[in-house]
C-alpha positions, 0 to 999 in steps of 0.5 A: 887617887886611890886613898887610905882610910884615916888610912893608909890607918890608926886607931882611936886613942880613947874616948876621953881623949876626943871630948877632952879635944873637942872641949878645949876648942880654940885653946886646943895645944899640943902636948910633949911627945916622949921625945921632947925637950925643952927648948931654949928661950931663944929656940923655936917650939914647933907643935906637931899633929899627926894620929899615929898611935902604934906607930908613936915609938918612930916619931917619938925617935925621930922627933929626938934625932931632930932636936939633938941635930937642931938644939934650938928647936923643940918638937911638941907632939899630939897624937889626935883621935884618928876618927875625929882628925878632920874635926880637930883640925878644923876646929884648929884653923877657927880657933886659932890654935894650929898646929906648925906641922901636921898630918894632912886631914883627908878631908876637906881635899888637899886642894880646897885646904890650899883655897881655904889658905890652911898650907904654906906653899913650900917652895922657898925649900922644895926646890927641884933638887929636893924633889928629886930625892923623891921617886920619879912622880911624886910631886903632881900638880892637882895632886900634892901641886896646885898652881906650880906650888908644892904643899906636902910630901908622903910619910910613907909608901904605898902598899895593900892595904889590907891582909888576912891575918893567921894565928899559926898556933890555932891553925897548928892546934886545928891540925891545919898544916901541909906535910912539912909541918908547915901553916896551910895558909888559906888563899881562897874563899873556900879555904878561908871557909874550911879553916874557920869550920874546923877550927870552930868545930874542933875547938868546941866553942874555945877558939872561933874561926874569925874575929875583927872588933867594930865597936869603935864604929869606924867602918872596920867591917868595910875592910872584909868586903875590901879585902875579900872583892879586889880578889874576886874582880871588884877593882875599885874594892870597897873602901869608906870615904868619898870619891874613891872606890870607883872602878874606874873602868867604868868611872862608876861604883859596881856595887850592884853590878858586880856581883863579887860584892853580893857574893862576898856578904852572903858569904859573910852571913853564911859564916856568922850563921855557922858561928864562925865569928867570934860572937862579941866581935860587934862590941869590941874595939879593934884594939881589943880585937888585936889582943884577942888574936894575939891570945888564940880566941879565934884563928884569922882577921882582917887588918893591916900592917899597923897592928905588928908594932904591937904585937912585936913588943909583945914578942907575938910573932906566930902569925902569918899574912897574906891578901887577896883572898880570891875565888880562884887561885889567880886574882882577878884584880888587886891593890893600886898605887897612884903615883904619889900613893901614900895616904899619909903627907906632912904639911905646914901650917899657914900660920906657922911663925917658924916656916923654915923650922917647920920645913926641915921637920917636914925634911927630917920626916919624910927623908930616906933615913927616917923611912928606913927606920919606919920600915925597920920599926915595922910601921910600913913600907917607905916612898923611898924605895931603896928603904924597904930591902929585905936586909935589916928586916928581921920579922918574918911576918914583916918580911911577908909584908913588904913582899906584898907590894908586888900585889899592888899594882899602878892604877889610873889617877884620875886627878893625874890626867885631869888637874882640875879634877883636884877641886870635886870634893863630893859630900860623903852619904850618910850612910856609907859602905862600912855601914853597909856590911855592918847591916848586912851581918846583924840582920838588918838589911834584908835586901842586899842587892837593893842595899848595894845599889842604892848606896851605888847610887847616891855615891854616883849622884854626889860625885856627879854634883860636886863635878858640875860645881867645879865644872860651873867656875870654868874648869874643864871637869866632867863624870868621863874624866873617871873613865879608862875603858883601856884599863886591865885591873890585872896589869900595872896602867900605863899612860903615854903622853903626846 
């Protein structure tokens, strides 16, 4: 499946608020949400996870909605740490602590948090009715299904997940503009390079080209290259995380061979050489990076669709998007969608002792009406597709959003035409691709293509381990399950069944 970073994507809350998490350990509760209430003693109180930070003001909205139409019940939300989300839930399931209803951690897999008996089977609820609400695809066993069974449901739809962002005004003020006036977006990495040159040099040390902020250390460098390579060819991008990343042409990672992602770090040390990059972009957080854009401390940055929540409620919306920067006018590959496509599902808890509460949240949650409200609050497009018309949109930036999923093209899911392949968790390395690009831009990796083909490497030999493992319990698994030589990264996959 192609996956979202802690997705699809958020942001660390702070410091503080993880050691404070982590030092509670079993006795970890959730904490009122804006929109909570206090039940009535014969209510029920539902706990719910999730590590949506920008996002807050929807579910805030529509944990509100959800207790007006259900009086006996209160919604207790926590927003965790997006960075430690894995750990906390985990430590949860040992403390005895878990939350009713969450966000699913992308780690350990659906399927091995199904086997850990982490999920409550929703089937008593999920019936074939209810499914059908969802797009065609949705609900796929080895996906989202295991033994017949339905565990989660997508809170979002899927889309590309990165852009480059345009500050119009520094554009406007390095008089980068086409003769009506309008922002010369650039589309290509040579444009990419002339707008940062200018906007540097005419600043004279004021404003930078580029900026991003990586001192969260959540491998946020990883989204340039991931951004910068699908254009260029590289199918399988390069995003943090096991088992994705592959391009699936060849059910291995190219970084070595495909030298689309050699180009693009040179490319990126030519930038930083030339100072283009605004200097203490290392240091800072990616929040502070979003304020800094906002301010015009340097033109254009790498990102995704969560940052134009805030920027909206600081009435910033002089900026423009666009993805797929390429080395020609046409990409040579794109963002892809696997059928159930979201990065971000709601589960219940095992546990819960309110399993038909925790259920219609699960509803509320995911329904076409609360996905048309997270596009109107300008979070993302919804699984349902009818939600993201252009009527009721009325940021232009957002609009621009919403129009990309025409970039985001259907991929081969390995999991889709092999089920088994639900139970290969491969280990993540030590050290993975965000890192990397991270090495690359201080100085400290020298030898790129080494550095590009050992990583490759290693993935390969977990993801090959962890095959073996589930091929060992009798299940039909194999490395050639991840191969789909007749795949065209330029045109939507299309399978046909016997």
């Amino acid at each position: 499946m192609t996956a979202s970073p802690l997705s699809r994507r958020t942001f660390l809350r702070g410091s503080a608020l993880a050691a404070g998490a982590v030092a509670a350990g079993g006795a970890l509760s959730a904490c009122g949400s804006g929109g909570s209430g206090s039940g009535s003693k014969s209510g029920s109180a539902l706990t719910y996870w999730d590590w949506y930070v920008t996002q807050a003001p929807w579910v805030d909205g529509e944990v509100s909605r959800f207790q007006k139409a259900h009086p006996g019940v209160t919604v207790r939300k926590t927003t965790q740490v997006s960075a430690k989300y894995a750990d906390l839930v985990a430590l949860a399931y040992r403390g005895g602590s878990t939350p009713d209803v969450f966000m699913v951690p992308q780690s350990p897999g659906l399927a091995e948090q199904v086997d850990r008996g982490w999920l409550l089977p929703l089937d008593q609820w999920a019936t074939p009715a209810w499914q059908a609400g969802f797009p065609e695809g949705t609900f796929i066993e080895g996906a989202n299904v295991f033994g017949g069974k339905v565990y989660s449901a997508p809170l979002k739809g899927s889309a590309p997940q990165y852009q480059l962002y345009v500050h119009n005004g520094v554009f406007r003020s390095a008089g980068l503009t086409n003769p009506d006036g309008s922002v010369k977006v650039p589309t290509t990495w040579d444009e990419v390079s002339a707008a940062a040159d200018t906007i540097t040099r005419k600043s004279r040390g004021r404003t930078y080209g580029l900026g991003f902020g990586n001192g969260d250390n959540m491998g946020l460098m990883a989204w340039w290259l991931d951004l910068f390579v699908r254009g260029a060819g590289a199918p399988g991008g390069a995003p943090s995380g096991t088992g994705t990343g592959l391009d699936l042409r060849v059910g291995s990672w190219t970084y070595a061979s495909d030298r689309s992602y050699a180009d693009f770090l040179e490319l990126m040390v030519q930038w930083k050489q030339r100072g283009y990059f605004y200097p203490n972009s290392l240091s800072l957080s990616d929040e502070a990076a979003r304020a800094f854009f906002e301010r015009g401390k340097f033109g254009m940055t790498v990102g995704g669709v969560w940052n134009q929540p805030e920027w909206t409620q600081h009435k910033f919306t002089d900026y423009s998007l666009v993805t797929l920067p390429s080395p020609g006018p046409t990409p040579k590959a794109y963002y892809y969608a696997d059928p159930v496509g979201t990065g971000a599902f709601a589960a219940v808890s095992a546990r819960t002792k309110h399993p038909q509460q925790a259920f219609q949240w699960v509803d509320a949650l995911t329904s076409a009406a609360a996905g048309r409200r997270w596009v109107q609050d300008l979070n993302g497009v919804s699984v349902h597709p009818a939600d993201n018309a252009a009527d009721g949109i009325n940021s232009k930036p957002f609009a621009a959003f919403v129009a990309m999923t025409k970039q985001e093209l259907t991929g081969p899911v390995p999991v889709v035409r092999n089920p088994d392949l639900a139970g290969v968790t491969p280990q993540a390395p030590k050290s993975d691709i965000g890192d990397l690009v991270t090495g690359v831009y201080t100085g400290q990796i020298k030898d790129v293509r080494s550095a590009l083909s050992s990583l490759a490497d290693q993935k390969g030999r977990l993801l090959s381990t962890a095959v073996a493992a589930v091929a060992k319990t009798g299940k039909k698994a194999a490395m050639s399950d991840y191969v789909f030589a007749d795949w065209d990264p330029t045109v939507p996959y299309t399978t046909k069944k016997a």
